[in-house]
C-alpha positions in Angstrom: -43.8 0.6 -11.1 -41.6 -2.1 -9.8 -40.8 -5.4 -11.4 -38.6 -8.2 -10.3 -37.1 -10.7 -13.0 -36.5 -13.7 -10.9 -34.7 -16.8 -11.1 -32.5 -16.6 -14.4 -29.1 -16.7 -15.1 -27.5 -13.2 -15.2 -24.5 -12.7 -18.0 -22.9 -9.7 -17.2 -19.4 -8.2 -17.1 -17.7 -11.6 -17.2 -20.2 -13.1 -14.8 -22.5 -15.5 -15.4 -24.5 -16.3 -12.2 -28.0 -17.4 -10.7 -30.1 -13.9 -9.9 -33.0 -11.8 -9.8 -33.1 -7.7 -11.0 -35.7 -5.3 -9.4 -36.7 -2.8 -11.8 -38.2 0.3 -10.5 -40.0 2.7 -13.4 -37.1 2.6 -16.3 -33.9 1.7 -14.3 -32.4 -1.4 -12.4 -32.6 -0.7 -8.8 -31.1 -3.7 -7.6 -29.2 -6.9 -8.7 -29.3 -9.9 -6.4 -27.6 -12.8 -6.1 -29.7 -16.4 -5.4 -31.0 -16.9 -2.6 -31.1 -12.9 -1.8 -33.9 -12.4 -3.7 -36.1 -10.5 -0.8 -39.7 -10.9 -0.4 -41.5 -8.2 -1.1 -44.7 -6.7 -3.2 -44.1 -6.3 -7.0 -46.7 -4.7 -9.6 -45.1 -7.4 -11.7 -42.8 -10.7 -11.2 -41.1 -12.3 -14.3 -40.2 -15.9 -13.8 -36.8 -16.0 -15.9 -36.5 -20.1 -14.6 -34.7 -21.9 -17.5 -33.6 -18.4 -19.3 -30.7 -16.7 -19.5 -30.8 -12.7 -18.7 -28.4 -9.9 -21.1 -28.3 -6.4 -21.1 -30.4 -5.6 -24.3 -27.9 -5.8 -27.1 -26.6 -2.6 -28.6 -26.6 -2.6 -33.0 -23.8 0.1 -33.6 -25.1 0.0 -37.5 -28.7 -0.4 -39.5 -30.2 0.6 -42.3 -33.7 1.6 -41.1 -34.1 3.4 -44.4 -36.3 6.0 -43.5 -37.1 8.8 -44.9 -37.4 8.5 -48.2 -36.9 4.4 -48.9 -39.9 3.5 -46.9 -41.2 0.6 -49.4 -38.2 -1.7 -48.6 -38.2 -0.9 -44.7 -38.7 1.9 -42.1 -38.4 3.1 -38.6 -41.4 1.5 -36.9 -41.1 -1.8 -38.8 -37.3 -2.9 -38.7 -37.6 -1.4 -34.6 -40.0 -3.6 -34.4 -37.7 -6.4 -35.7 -34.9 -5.1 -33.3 -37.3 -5.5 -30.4 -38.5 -9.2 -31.7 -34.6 -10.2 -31.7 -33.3 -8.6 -28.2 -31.7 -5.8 -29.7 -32.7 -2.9 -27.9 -30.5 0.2 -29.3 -29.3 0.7 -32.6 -28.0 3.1 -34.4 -28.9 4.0 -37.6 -27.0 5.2 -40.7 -27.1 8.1 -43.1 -27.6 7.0 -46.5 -31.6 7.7 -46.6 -33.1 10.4 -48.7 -32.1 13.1 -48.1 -29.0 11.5 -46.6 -28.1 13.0 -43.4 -25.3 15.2 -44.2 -27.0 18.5 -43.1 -28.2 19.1 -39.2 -31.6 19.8 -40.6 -31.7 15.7 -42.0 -30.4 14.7 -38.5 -33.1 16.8 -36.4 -35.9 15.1 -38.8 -34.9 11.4 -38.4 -34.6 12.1 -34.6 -38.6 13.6 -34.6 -39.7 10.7 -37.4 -37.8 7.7 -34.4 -39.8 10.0 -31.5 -42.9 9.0 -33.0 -42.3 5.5 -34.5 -39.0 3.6 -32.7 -40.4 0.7 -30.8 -36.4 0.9 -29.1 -33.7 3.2 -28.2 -32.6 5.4 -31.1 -30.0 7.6 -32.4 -28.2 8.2 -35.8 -24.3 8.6 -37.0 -23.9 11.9 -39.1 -23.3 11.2 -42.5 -19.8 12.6 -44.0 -19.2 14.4 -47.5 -16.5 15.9 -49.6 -18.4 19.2 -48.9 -19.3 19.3 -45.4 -16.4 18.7 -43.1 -17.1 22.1 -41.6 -20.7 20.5 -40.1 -18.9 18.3 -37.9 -17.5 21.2 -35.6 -21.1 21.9 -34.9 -22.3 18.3 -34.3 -24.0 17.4 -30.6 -21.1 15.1 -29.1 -23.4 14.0 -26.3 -26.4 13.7 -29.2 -25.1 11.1 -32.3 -22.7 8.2 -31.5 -20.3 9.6 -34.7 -19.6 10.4 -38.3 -20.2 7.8 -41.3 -17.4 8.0 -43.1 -18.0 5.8 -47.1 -14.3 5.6 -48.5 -15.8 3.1 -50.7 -18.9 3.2 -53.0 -22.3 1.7 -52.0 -25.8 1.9 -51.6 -26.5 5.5 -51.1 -24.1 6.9 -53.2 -22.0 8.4 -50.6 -18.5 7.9 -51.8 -15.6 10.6 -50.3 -12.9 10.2 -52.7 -11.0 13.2 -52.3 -8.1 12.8 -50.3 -8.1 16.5 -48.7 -11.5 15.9 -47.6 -10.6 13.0 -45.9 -7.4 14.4 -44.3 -10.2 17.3 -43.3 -12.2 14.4 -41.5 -9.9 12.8 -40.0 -8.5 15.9 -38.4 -11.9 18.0 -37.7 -14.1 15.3 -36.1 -14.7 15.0 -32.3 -16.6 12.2 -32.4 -15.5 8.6 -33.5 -15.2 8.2 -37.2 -16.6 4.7 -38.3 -15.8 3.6 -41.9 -17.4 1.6 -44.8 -13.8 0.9 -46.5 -14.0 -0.3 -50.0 -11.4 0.9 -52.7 -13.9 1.8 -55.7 -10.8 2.4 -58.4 -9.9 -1.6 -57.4 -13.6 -2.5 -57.4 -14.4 -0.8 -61.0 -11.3 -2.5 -62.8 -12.4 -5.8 -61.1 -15.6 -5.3 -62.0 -14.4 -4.3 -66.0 -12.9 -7.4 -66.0 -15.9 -9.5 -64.5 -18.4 -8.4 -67.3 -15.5 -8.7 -70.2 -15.3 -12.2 -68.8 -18.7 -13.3 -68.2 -21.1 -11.0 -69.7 -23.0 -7.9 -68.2 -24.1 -9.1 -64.9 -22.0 -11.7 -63.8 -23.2 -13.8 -61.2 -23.6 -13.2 -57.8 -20.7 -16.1 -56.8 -18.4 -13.4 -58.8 -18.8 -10.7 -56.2 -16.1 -11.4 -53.9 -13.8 -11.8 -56.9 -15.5 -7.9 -57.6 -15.3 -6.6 -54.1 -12.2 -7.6 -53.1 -10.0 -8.6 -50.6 -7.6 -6.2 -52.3 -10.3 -3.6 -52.6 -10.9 -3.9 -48.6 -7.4 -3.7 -47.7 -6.7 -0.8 -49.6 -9.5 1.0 -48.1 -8.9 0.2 -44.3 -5.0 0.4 -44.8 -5.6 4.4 -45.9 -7.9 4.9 -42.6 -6.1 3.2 -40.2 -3.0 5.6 -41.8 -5.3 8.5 -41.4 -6.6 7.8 -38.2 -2.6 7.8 -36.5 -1.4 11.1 -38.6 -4.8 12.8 -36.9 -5.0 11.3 -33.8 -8.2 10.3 -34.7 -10.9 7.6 -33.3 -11.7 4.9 -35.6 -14.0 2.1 -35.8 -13.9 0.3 -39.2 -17.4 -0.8 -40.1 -18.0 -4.7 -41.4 -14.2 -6.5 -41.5 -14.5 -9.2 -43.9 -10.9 -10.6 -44.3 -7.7 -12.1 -43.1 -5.5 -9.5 -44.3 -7.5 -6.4 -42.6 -7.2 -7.9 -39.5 -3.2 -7.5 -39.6 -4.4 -3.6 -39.4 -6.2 -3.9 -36.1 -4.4 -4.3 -32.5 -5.8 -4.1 -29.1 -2.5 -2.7 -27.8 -3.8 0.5 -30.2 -7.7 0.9 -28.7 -8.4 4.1 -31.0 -8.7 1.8 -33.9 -11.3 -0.8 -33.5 -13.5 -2.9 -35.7 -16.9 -4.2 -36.0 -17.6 -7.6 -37.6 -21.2 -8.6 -38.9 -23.2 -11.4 -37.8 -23.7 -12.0 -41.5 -19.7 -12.3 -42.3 -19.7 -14.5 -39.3 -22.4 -17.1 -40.2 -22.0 -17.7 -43.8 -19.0 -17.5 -46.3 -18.3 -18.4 -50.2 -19.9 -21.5 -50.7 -22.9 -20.0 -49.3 -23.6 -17.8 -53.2 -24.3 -21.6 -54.2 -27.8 -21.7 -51.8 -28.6 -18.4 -51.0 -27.9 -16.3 -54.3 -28.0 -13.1 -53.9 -30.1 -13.1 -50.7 -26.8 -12.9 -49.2 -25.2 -10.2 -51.3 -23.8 -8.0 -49.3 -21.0 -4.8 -49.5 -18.3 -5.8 -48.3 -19.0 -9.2 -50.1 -19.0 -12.5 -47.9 -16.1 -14.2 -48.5 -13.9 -17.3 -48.3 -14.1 -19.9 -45.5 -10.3 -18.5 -44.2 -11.4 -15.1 -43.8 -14.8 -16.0 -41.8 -12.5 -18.3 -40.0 -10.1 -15.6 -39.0 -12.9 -13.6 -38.4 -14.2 -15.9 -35.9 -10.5 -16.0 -34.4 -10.5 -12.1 -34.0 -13.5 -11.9 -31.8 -11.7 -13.7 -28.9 -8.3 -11.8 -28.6 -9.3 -8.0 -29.1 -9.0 -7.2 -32.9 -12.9 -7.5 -33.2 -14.4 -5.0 -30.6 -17.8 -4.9 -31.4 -20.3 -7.3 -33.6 -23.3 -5.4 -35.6 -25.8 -6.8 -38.3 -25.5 -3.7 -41.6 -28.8 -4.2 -41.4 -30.3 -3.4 -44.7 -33.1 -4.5 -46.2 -34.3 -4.7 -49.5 -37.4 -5.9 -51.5 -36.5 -9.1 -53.0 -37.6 -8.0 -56.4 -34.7 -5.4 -55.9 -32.3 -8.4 -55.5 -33.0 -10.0 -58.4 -29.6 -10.6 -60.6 -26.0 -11.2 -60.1 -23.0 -8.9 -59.5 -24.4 -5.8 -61.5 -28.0 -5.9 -60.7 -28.6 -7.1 -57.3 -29.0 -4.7 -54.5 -26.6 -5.6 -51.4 -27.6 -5.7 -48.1 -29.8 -8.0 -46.1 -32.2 -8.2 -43.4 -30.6 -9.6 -40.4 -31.5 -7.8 -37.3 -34.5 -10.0 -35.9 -31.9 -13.0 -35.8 -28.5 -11.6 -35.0 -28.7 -12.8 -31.3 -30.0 -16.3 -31.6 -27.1 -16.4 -35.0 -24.6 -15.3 -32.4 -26.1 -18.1 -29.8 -25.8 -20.6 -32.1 -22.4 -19.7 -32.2 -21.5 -19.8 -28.6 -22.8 -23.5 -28.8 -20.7 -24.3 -31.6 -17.6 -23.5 -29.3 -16.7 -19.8 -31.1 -17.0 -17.8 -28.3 -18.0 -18.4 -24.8 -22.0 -16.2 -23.9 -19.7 -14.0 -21.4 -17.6 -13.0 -24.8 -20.7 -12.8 -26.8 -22.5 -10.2 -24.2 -18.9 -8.0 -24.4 -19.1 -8.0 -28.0 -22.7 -7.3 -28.3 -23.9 -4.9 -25.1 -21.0 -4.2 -23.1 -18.5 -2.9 -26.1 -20.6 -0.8 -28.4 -21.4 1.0 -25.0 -17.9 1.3 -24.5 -16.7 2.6 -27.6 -19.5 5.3 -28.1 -19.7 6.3 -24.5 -23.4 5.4 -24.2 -25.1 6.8 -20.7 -26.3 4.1 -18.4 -27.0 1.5 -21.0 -25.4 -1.7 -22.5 -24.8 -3.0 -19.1 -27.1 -4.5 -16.1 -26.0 -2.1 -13.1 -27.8 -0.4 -10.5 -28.7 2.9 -12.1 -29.0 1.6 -15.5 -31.6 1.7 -17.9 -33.4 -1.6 -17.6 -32.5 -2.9 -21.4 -33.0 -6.3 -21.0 -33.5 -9.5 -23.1 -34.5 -13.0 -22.0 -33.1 -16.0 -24.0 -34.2 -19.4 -23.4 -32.0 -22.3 -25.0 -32.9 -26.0 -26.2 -36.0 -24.1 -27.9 -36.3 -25.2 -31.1 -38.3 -23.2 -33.7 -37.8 -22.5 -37.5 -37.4 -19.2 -39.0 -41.1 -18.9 -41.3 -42.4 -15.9 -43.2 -45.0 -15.5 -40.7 -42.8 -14.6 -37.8 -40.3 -11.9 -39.6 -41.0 -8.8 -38.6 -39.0 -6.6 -41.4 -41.1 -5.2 -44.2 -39.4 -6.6 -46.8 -41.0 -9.6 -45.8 -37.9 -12.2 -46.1 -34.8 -13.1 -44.3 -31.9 -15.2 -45.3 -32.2 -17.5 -42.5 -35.9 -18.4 -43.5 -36.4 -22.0 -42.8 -33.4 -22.2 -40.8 -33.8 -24.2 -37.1 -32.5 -22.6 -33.9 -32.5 -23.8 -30.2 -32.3 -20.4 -28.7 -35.4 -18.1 -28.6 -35.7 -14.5 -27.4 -38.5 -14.9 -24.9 -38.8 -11.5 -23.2 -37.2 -8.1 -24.0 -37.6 -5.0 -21.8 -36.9 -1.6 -23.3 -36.2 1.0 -20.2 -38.1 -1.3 -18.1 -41.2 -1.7 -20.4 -42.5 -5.2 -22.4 -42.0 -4.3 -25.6 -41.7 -8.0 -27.2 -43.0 -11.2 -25.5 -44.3 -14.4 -26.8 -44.1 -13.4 -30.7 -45.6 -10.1 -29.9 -44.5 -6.3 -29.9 -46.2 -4.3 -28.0 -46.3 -1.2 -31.1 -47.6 1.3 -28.6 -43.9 1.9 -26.8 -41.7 4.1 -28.1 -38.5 3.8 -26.6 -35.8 6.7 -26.1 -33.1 8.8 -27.5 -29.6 7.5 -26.4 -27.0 9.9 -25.1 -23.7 9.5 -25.2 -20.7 11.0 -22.3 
């Protein structure tokens, strides 16, 4: 099978240039540069005139909730939202039921995403207080790396004793990334909330909850961790000024993710949005999304992921105490991020580093995140000065809603290719690929 994409503009490793790619089968055979397009026969040709053409982007953390929490969201659907938004690899986290913590959880989501991922799959290993000994036996080249919950959320999957974490952070051979969240500081804070305002106090409260002291904490101890052991370290979902004093490029074992969500919105947000954009870590104050913002152009921020994690809205009904955090965002985290390159906060060469070319980097992903000869042909078209409005109709998550519902963008996913194959195109998934296991070097 060979297809050409021809005519778009290519954004690749600092490049952004007029091209075509010839895709034979599942791989790019061949990138050239305008006019070198050759003439030739083609089982397919893709006009890419007017669009811009990414590696497929690369989510280094969802929630696809499956098994086990399949009413709010699973496999096939929220894969099908990856494909819909140009996101063509993710990698999904263990705080299902059963959580993955055993190898026998792991080897069952892996033969559930054979069956039902629309997109290229694989899943971080969930850590315990109890099973630091599993991590010796892990497949290196198999899972990106260990979920590590120094704070308490949704799952449950708190590891609070401090030899277990030295055990961790000394026993693991594959790149530890942390949900950091100090629960003592988030349990007085929250004390004091409900003494203050009742038993669940509302949802504008739950920065003031989750903390910016309760963050630091939490990152400060793993960053502290990770340089006794030697360890690698990616802190999951930064969300304030302060942590980002932790993080420096001139120190590339420790490296941190950033949300799409903790990029877009911030405090005042509560006011509109409610819990809809409830979250752990909380959003929080116009500085630290600002800073934020800052950190992904000089280094601290290495990769930006959506913490996908969908819920049904009855489930976030309430304030502090009630409300379920997390929120559907995968669908729209590309055209969020493009809205942001228009705004001026990072250039679409930064944006494809941050979101294709780094998360392949830090995991060591095989032949992916990139477009290069050899590669798998991941690939998303995105057309700009589209505009269209975010409608129930066109979200593709089961929970059925999106925080960005009647929001207006002016860049569109047109096209994405998953190893070379269609899989979305024109509002449509094709639900008959499934795509393939990542492995990692």
């Amino acid at each position: 099978m060979r297809t050409l994409i021809k005519g778009g503009t290519l954004v690749n490793e600092g490049r952004v240039f007029n091209g075509s790619i010839l895709i034979e089968d599942s791989q790019i055979a061949q990138i050239y540069t305008e006019p070198h397009t050759p003439e030739a026969s083609y089982d397919e040709v893709i006009d890419a005139s007017g669009c811009f053409i990414l590696p497929g982007v690369i989510d280094d953390h969802v929630h696809f909730r499956e098994p086990g929490l399949t009413a709010k969201a699973d496999i096939e659907s929220e894969s099908r939202a990856a494909a819909a938004g140009g996101i063509t690899t993710y990698f999904d986290m263990p705080n299902t039921v059963p959580q993955t913590t055993t190898l026998e959880a792991l080897d069952e989501k892996f033969a559930l995403a054979a069956q039902k991922s629309h997109v290229n799959y694989s899943f971080f290993f969930g850590a315990t207080n109890d099973n630091a000994a599993l991590l010796l036996e892990l497949d290196v080249h198999r899972i990106p790396g260990v979920k590590l919950f120094m704070g308490s959320s949704t799952g449950n999957m708190l590891v609070d004793r401090r030899e277990a974490l030295e055990t961790i952070f000394a026993s693991s051979k594959l790149p530890i990334m942390t949900h950091c969240e100090d629960t003592d500081i988030i349990n007085r804070n929250m004390a004091e909330a409900i003494r203050k305002y009742g038993d669940d106090p509302k949802v504008t409260h739950h920065p003031e909850i989750r903390s910016e002291e309760a963050c630091y904490e939490s990152t400060k101890l793993a960053v502290e961790l990770a340089r006794q052991h030697q360890a690698r370290l990616h802190v999951a979902h930064l969300t304030t000024a302060r942590e980002l004093e932790l993080i420096s490029p001139e120190y590339p074992a420790i490296t941190a993710e950033a949300t799409v969500s903790h990029l877009y919105f911030y405090d005042r947000d509560y006011a509109a949005l409610g819990s809809r954009i409830k979250c752990n870590p909380a959003i929080k104050t116009l500085h630290d999304r600002d800073a934020l913002r800052e950190a992904l152009n000089d280094g601290r921020i290495s990769v930006i992921g959506t913490d996908h994690a969908p819920h049904l809205l009855s489930q976030k009904e309430g304030g502090c105490q009630k409300a379920a955090s997390g929120m559907p965002m995968i669908q729209f985290s590309l055209v969020t991020m493009l809205e942001l390159v228009d705004q001026g906060v990072l250039s679409i060469e930064r944006l494809v580093e941050l979101m294709c070319h780094n998360p392949a980097r830090l995991f060591e992903v095989q032949r992916r995140g990139f477009l290069r000869e050899g590669y798998q042909a991941d690939i998303v078209l995105v057309r700009p000065d589209t505009g269209w409005t975010v409608t129930k109709d066109v979200i593709q998550s089961k929970c059925g809603w999106s925080p960005m519902e009647g929001h207006m963008y002016l860049w569109r996913v047109e096209r994405t290719l998953c190893n070379g194959h269609t899989v979305y195109q024109q509002g449509r998934v094709d639900t008959s690929y499934i795509g393939q296991p990542v492995t990692f070097r």
